[in-house]
C-alpha positions as CSV (number, residue, x, y, z in Angstrom):
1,X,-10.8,13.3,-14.5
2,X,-8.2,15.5,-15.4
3,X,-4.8,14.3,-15.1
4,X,-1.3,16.1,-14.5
5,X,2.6,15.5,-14.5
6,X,4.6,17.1,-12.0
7,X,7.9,17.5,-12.2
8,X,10.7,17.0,-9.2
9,X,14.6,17.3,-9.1
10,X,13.8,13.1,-9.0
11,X,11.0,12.2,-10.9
12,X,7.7,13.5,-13.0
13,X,5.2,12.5,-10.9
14,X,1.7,11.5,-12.6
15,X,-1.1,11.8,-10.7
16,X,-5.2,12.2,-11.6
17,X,-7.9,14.3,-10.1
18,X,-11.2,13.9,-9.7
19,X,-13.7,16.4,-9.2
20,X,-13.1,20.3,-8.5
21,X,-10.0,21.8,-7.1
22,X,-10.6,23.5,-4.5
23,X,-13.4,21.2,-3.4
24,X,-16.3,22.7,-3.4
25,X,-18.1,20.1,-0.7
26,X,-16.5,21.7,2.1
27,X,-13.9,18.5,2.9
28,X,-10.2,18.2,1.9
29,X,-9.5,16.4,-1.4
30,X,-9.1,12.6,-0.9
31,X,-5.9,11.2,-1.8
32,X,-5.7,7.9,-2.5
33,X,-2.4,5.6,-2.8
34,X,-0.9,2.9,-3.1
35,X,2.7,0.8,-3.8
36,X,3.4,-1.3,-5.8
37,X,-0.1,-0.5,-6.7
38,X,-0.6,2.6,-8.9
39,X,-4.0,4.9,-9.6
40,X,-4.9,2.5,-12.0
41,X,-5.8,0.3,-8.9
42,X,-8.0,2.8,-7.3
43,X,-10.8,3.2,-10.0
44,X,-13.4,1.4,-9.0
45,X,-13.0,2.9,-5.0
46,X,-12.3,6.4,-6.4
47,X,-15.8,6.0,-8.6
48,X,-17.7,5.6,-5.5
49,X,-16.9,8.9,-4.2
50,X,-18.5,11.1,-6.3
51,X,-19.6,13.5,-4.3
52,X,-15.4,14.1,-3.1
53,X,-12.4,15.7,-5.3
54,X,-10.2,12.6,-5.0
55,X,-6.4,12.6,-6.1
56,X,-4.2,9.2,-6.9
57,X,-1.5,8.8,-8.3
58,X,1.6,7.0,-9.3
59,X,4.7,6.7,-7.6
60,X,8.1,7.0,-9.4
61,X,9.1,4.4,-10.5
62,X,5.9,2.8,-11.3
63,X,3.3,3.2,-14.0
64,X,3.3,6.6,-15.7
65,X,5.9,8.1,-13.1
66,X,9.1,8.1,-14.7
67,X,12.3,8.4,-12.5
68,X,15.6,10.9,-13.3
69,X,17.3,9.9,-9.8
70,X,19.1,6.5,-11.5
71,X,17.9,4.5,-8.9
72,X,15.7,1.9,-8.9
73,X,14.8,1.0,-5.5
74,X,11.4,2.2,-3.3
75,X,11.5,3.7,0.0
76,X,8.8,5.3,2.0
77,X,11.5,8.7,2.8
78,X,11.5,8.9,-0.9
79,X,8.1,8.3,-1.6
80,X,6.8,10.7,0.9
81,X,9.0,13.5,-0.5
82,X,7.0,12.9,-3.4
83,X,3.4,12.9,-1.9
84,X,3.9,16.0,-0.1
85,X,5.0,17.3,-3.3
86,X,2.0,15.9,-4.9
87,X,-0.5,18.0,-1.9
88,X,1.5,21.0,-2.6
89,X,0.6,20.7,-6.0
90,X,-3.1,20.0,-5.4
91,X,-2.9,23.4,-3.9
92,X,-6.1,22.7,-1.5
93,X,-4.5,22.7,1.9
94,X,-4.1,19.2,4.1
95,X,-5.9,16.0,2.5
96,X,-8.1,12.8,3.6
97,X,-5.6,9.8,3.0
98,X,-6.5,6.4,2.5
99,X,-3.6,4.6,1.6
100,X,-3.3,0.5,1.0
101,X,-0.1,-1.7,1.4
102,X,2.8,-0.7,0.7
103,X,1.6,3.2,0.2
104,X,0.5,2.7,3.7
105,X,3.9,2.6,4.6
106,X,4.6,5.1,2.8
107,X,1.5,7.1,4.4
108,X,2.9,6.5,7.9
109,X,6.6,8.2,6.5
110,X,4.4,10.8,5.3
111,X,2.8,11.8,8.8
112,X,6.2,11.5,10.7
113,X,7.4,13.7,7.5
114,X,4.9,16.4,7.0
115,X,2.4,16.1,10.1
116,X,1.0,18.8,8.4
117,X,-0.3,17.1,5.6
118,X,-3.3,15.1,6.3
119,X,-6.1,15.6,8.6
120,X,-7.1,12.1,8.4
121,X,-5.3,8.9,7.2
122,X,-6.9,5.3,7.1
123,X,-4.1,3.1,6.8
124,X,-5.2,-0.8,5.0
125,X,-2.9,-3.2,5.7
126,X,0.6,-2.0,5.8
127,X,3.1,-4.6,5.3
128,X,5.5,-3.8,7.9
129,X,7.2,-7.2,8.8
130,X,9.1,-6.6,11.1
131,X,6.9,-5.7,14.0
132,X,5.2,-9.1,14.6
133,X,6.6,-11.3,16.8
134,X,7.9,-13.8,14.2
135,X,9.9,-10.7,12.6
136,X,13.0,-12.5,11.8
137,X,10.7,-15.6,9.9
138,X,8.6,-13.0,7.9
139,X,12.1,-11.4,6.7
140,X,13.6,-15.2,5.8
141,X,9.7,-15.9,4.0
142,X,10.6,-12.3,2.1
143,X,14.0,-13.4,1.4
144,X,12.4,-17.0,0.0
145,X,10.3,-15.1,-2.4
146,X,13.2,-13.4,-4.3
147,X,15.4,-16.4,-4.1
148,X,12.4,-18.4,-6.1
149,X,12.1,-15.1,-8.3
150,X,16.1,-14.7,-9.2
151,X,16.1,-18.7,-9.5
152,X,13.0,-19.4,-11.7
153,X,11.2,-16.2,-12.9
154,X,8.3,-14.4,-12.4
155,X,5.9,-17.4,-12.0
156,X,7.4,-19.0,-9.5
157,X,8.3,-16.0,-7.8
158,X,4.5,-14.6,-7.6
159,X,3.6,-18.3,-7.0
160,X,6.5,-17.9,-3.8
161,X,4.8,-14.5,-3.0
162,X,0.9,-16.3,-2.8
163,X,2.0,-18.8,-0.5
164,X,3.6,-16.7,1.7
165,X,0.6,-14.5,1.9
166,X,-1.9,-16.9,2.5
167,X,0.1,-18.5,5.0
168,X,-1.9,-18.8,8.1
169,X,-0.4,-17.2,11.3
170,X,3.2,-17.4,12.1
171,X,5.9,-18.7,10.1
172,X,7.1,-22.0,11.3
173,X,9.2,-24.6,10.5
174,X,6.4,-26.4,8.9
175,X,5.9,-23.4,6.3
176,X,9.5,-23.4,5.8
177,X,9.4,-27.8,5.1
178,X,7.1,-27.2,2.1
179,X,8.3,-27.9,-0.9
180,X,8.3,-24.6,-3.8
181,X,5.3,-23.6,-5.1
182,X,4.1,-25.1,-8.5
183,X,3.4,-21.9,-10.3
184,X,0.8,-23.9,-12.6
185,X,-1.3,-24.5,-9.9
186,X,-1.6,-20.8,-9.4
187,X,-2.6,-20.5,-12.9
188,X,0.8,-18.8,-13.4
189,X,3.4,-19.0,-16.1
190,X,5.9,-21.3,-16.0
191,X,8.0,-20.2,-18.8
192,X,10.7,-17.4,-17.6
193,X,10.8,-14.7,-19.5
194,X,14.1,-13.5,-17.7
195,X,13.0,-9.7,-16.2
196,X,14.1,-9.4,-12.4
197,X,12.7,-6.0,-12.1
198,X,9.6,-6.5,-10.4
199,X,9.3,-4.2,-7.2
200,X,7.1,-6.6,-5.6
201,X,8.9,-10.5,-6.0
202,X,12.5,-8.5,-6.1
203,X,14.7,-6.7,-3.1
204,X,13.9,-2.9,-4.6
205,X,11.0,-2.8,-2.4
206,X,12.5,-4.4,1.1
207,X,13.0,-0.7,2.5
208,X,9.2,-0.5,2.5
209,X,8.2,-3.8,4.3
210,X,11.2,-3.7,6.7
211,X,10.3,0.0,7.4
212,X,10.1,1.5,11.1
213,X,7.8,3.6,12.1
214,X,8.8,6.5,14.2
215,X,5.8,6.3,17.0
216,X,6.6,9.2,18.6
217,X,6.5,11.1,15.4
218,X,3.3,9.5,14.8
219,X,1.7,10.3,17.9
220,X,3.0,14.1,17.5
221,X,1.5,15.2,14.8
222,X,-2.2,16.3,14.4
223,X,-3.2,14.0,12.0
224,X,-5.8,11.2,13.1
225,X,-4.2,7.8,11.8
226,X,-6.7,4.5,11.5
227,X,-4.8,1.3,10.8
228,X,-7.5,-0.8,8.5
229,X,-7.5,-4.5,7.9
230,X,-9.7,-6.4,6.3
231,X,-12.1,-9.0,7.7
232,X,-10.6,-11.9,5.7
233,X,-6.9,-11.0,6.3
234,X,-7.1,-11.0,10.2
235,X,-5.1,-14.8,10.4
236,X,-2.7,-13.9,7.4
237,X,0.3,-11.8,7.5
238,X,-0.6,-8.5,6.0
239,X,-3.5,-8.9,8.5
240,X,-0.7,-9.8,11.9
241,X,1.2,-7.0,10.5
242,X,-1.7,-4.7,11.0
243,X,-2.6,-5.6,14.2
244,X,1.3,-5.1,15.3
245,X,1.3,-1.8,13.7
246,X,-1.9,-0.6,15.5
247,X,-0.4,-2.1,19.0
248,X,2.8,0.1,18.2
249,X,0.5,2.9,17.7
250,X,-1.6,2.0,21.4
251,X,-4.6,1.4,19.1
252,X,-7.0,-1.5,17.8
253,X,-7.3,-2.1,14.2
254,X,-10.4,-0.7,12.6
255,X,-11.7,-4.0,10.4
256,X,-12.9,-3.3,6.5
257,X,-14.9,-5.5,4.2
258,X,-12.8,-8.2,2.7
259,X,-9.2,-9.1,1.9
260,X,-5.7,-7.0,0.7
261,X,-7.2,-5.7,-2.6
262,X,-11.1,-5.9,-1.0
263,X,-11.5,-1.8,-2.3
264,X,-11.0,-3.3,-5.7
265,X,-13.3,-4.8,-8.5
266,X,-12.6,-7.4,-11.0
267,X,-10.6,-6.2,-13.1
268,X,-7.9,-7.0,-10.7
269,X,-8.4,-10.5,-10.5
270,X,-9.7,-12.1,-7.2
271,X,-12.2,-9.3,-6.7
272,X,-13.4,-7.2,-3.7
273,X,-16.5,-5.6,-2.4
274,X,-16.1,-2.1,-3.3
275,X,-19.8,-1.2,-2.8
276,X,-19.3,-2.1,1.3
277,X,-15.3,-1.3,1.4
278,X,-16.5,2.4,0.0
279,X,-19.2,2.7,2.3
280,X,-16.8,1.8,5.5
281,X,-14.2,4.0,4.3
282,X,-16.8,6.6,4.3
283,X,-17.9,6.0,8.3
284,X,-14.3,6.0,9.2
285,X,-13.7,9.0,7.2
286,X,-16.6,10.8,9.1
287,X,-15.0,9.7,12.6
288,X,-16.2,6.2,13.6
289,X,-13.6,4.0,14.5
């Protein structure tokens, strides 16, 4: 793996590449991304395609990606400025995207951006609240997460954040009756230690979930766009969200092995199945649906 810092009038961009460039298998590289994940989430999917030059990376902001714009909030515009940079700079012509959460929004901006980008992108679960018939709950549930966050600190926030992700179908009153979260019973901590600054439990990343995408855009450019959930997030929201997203698009969702994280090992706490997440990606990839 050989990794490289690019530099942009708003950031220096870090990103890692696997494997020869130009490819020498005959396929585009595969770029893989995330947010707020970074490439350190994508090892253990990235090691199962060893036959492929794959590319992650991390956006600004996050990880090893340092910003110089003074900001200190995410949105997909930005963040696809910065993955189109990122191709350019792999220098191999269009790429293979498969691109989780919230850099599945940013994936979609990236399309509607740069059609010319990628030939093929497999979208997993993009957060994009407000497409699902309970839009205006999902944005109070959000809002509910940073309000325990500001009030209580980071365990309570992620503890907020759990809750509202494993939160069977729509948001009802009955989700909105329960009382907070006990972080403990998350095996979180309790104690505050006072940072507000994380992109997931805070409002820097709200331009990503309440993000729009342009359909039209979408179903101009050339690029063949799969919208991915996984088998055990079909009744949550990150699971609703995909099927709305795929409806906006006049598709079906194309279902994966596992959960949200379900590409990743271990290391990352509840832990996937790589082994069968890789080896759909890889049939979807080739053209299956």
């Amino acid at each position: 793996m050989e990794t490289h810092t690019l530099s942009t009038a708003g950031a220096d961009l870090v990103y890692d590449v696997r494997g020869p460039l130009p490819p020498t298998d005959g396929r585009p590289p595969l770029f893989m991304i995330g947010q707020p994940m970074d490439a350190a989430g994508f090892a253990a999917l990235a090691a199962r395609f060893p036959e492929r030059t794959v590319a992650t990376y991390d956006p600004r902001g996050l990880g090893r990606s340092t910003r110089k714009d003074g900001r200190v909030d995410h949105t997909p515009q930005t963040q696809a400025d910065d993955v189109h940079a990122v191709i350019e700079a792999l220098g191999a012509g269009p790429v293979e995207m498969f691109a989780s959460s919230g850099g599945a929004i940013t994936a979609l901006a990236v399309v509607a951006q740069y059609p010319a980008d990628v030939t093929t992108l497999v979208a997993h679960e993009p957060p994009l609240i407000t497409l699902t018939p309970d839009g205006p709950a999902a944005v109070r549930a959000r809002a509910a997460v940073r309000e325990a966050y500001e009030k209580r600190g980071w365990g309570a926030g992620m503890a907020a954040f759990v809750a509202m992700t494993s939160w069977p179908g729509e948001f009802t009153d009955a989700y909105f009756a329960q009382p907070e979260p006990d972080p403990d019973a998350f095996g979180l901590p309790t104690q505050d230690d006072g940072s507000r600054d994380d992109p997931l439990l805070s409002d820097r990343s709200w331009a990503v979930s309440g993000y729009r995408p342009d359909a039209g855009l979408l179903a101009a450019a050339p690029t063949r766009v799969v919208i991915a959930v996984g088998e055990e997030s079909q009744d949550v929201q990150t699971g609703r969200t995909s099927v709305a997203t795929a409806e906006l698009l006049g598709q079906r969702v194309s279902v994966f092995p596992s959960h949200h994280s379900g590409f990743c090992d271990a290391e990352f706490g509840y832990p996937g199945k790589p082994d069968e997440f890789a080896h759909r990606l890889r049939q979807v990839l080739d053209g299956a649906s």
